[in-house]
N, C-alpha and C positions, 0 to 999 in steps of 0.2 A: 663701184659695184662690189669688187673685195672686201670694203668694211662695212657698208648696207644687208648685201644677201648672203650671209655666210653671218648671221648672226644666229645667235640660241639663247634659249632661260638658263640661268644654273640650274634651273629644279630639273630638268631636264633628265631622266633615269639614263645611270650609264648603259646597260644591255640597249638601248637605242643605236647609238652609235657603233655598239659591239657588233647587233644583228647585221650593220648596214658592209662594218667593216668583211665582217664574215662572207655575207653574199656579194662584195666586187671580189674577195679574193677568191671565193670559189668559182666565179666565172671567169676568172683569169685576166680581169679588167685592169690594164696598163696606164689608161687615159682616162679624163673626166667622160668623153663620151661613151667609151664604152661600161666605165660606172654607172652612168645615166640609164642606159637602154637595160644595165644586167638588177637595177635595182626596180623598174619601171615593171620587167618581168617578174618578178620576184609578187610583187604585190597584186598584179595581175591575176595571180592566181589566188588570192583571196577575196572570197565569192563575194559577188553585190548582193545589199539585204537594206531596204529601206525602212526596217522596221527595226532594226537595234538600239537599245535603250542608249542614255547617256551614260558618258562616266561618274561614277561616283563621285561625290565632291572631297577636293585635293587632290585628285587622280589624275595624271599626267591621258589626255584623252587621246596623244599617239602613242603612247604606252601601252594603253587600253586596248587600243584597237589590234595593235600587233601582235599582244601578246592573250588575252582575254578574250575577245571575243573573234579576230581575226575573220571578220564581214562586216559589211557593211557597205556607204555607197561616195558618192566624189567626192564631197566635202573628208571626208573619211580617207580615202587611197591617198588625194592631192595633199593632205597636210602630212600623212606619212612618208611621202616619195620629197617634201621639201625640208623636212627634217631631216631627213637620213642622209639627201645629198649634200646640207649644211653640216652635216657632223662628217662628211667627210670631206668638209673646205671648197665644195664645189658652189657658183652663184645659181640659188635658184628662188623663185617664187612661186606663190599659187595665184591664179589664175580667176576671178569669177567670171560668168555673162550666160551664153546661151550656146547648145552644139545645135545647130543645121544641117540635117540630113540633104544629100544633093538630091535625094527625090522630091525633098519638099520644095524646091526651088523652083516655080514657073519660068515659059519661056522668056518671059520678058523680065527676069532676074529678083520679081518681086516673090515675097514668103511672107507665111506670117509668124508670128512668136506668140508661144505660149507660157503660162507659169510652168509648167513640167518641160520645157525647154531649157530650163534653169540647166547652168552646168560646173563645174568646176577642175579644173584641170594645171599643169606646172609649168612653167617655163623657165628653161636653161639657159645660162650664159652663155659662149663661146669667146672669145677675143676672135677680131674680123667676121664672126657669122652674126654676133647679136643672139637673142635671148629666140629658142627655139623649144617649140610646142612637146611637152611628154605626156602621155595621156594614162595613170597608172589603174583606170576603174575600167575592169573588164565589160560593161555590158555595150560598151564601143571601140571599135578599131582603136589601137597602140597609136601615139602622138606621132606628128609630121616628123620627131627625134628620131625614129626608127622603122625596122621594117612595117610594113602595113602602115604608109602612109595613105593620110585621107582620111584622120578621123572625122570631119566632121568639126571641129571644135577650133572658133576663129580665134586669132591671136591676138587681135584688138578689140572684142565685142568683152569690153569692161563694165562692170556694173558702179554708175557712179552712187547706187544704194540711194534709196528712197526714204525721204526721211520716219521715221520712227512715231507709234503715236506718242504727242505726249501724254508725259504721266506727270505733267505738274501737280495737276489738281483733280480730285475725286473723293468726294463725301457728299456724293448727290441722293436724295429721296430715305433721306435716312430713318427720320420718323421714328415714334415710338421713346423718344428721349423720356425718362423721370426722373428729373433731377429736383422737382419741387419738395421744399420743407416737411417734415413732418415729426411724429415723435414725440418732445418734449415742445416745439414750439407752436404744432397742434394742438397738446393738452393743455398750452397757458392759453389758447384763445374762448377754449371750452369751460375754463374754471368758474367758478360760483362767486358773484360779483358781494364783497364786503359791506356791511352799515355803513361804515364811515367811505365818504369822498376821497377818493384818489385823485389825482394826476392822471391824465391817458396816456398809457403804456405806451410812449412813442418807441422803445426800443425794440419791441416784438414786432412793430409795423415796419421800422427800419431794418431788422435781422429778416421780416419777412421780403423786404422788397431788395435787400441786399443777395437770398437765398433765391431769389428766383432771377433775378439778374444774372446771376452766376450761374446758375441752369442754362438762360436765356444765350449766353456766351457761351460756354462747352457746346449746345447745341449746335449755335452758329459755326464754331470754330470747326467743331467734327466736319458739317455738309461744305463746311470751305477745303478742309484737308482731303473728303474722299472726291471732290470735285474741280478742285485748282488746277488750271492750265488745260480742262478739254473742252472745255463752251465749245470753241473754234472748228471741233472735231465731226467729224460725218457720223449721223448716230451710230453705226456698228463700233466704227472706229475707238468713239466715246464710250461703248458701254464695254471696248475690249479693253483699254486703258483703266478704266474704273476698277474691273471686275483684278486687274494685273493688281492693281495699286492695295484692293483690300486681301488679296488673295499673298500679299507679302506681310501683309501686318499679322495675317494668317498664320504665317512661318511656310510660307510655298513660295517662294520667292522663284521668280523665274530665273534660272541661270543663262550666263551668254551663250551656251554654246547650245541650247536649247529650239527648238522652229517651234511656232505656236500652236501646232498637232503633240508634240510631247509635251509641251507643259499644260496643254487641257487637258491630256489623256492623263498625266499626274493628276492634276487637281482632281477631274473628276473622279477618278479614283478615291481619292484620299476621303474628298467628303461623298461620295456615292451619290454623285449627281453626273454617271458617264454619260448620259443623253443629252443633258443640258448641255454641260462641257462640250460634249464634237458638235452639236447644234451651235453655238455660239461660235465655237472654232472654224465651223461652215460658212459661216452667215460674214465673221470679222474677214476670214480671206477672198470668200466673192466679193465682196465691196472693196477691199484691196486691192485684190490684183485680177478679176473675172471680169469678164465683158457686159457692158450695162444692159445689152439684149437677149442675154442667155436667163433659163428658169432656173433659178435656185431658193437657198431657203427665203420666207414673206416674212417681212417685217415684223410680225405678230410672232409670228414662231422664234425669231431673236429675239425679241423685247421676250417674252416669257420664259427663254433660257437665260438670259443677262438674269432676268430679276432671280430663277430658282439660285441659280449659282451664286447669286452678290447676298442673298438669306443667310443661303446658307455657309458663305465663307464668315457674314460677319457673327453669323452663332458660335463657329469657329475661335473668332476673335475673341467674344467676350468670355470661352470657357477655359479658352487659355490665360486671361486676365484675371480670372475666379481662380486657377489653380496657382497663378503665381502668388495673389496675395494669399493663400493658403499655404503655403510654403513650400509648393511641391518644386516649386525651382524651374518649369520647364522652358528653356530654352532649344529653341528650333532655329537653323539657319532661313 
């Protein structure tokens, strides 16, 4: 447990460890427990906000949090409360799964779970007690670690994580390819036939059936690149994976620390498709994780936000392609 949860990055900013050393010493904390419960308060008091943006890229995102924006919501409190107890030697981890409210619980002990159930929360080592519950996001009672026990938040409800769509493949319904010949091996077909007998210009027929093969191919190879590996995929699924895969070639690459409400609301953004983007981001999460008998967005209304959005990321694409070979250089993560 000592050499597993008591690990950190080097990139790791030192005032991290300084804030965490500062607040056990100002509470007078002797022992890892009571470092636990005077850091857990500590953070507590930094308001929940489920609307804060991500960190900036290369920014340490408990940095971020602590020091920059200082709101935010579990996934946010829990990775601050296990770093700071790791920078000060104590075994801790985070926690994912679901908190249950004890009113939600009927008599006969059944409940149900919902996506906004989602929760995230810490758990501490002790020698002879085992790893025990610290809860550091205010908008629920303090972990089973301290006073006001009873948050709510179970100690074994782990999320073994569901898998991810893939993004093998996507270059579906691409259309619109011109890669056919023209120019100079157009105006040898139009030329003005000589008196004297030729040969038939087998090379122009060959240059030409070679220049369209090679169109024929780029074609093909693109609808295999923005389409590989989602055939398999439930259509939301597949057109969220699509929309991900060209929306990186874009230079919008989604980042991990990202939920797929921030990076549509990015995207949308960027190319000014905010309807489409939360439309799509509606439609990919009810088929995800919503119940197959509840009203949400119609099929029609995804498909017409997949397709504005996948337009216009790959217009995107190609003016970032046009400005590189112009020499403007532009490189986008």
């Amino acid at each position: 447990v000592s050499e597993l949860f008591v690990q950190l990055p080097d990139s790791l900013p030192q005032r991290v460890a300084d804030l965490a050393a500062t607040i056990i010493a100002e509470a007078g904390a002797d022992n890892p427990y009571d470092a636990a419960v005077a850091l857990e308060t500590y953070l507590r008091t930094l308001p929940y906000d489920l609307t804060v943006p991500a960190a900036p890229p290369g920014e340490d995102t408990v940095d971020y949090f602590l020091f920059t924006l200082q709101r935010g919501y579990f996934d946010y409190h829990a990775s601050a409360l296990a770093v700071m107890l790791r920078s000060a030697g104590i075994p801790a981890r985070v926690a994912v799964g679901y908190a249950i409210d004890a009113e939600d619980v009927k008599a006969n002990g059944t409940f149900r779970i919902q996506k906004n159930d989602a929760y995230t929360w810490v758990e501490v080592f002790f020698p002879q007690y085992g790893w025990v519950v610290f809860n550091p996001t205010p908008d629920r009672p303090a972990g089973s670690g301290s006073e006001g026990a009873g948050a709510g938040v179970p100690g074994d409800a782990g999320l073994d994580g569901a898998d991810e769509p893939s993004l093998e493949e996507i270059f579906d319904e691409l259309g619109g390819f011109t890669g056919l010949p023209g120019g100079e091996v157009g105006d040898s077909l139009t030329e003005t036939a000589v008196d004297a007998p030729a040969p038939f210009p087998w090379w122009i027929a060959w240059t030409l059936a070679g220049a369209m093969t090679v169109a024929a191919l780029l074609a093909l190879s693109g609808r295999l690149a923005f389409t590989w590996g989602t055939g398999g995929l439930a259509p939301r699924a597949k057109h969220w994976a699509r929309v991900q895969r060209v929306g990186h070639w874009a230079g919008l690459r989604a980042e991990p620390e990202e939920t797929a409400t921030e990076w549509g609301r990015r995207v949308g953004t960027t190319v000014q498709k905010e309807d489409a983007a939360r439309a799509l981001v509606r439609a990919y999460e009810q088929e995800r994780y919503g119940r197959k008998d509840l009203d949400g967005t119609d099929d029609e209304e995804s498909t017409g936000a997949y397709r504005e959005l996948r337009n216009r990321l790959f217009r995107r694409v190609v003016r970032r392609r046009e400005r590189y070979e112009n020499g403007e250089g532009e490189h986008e993560a």
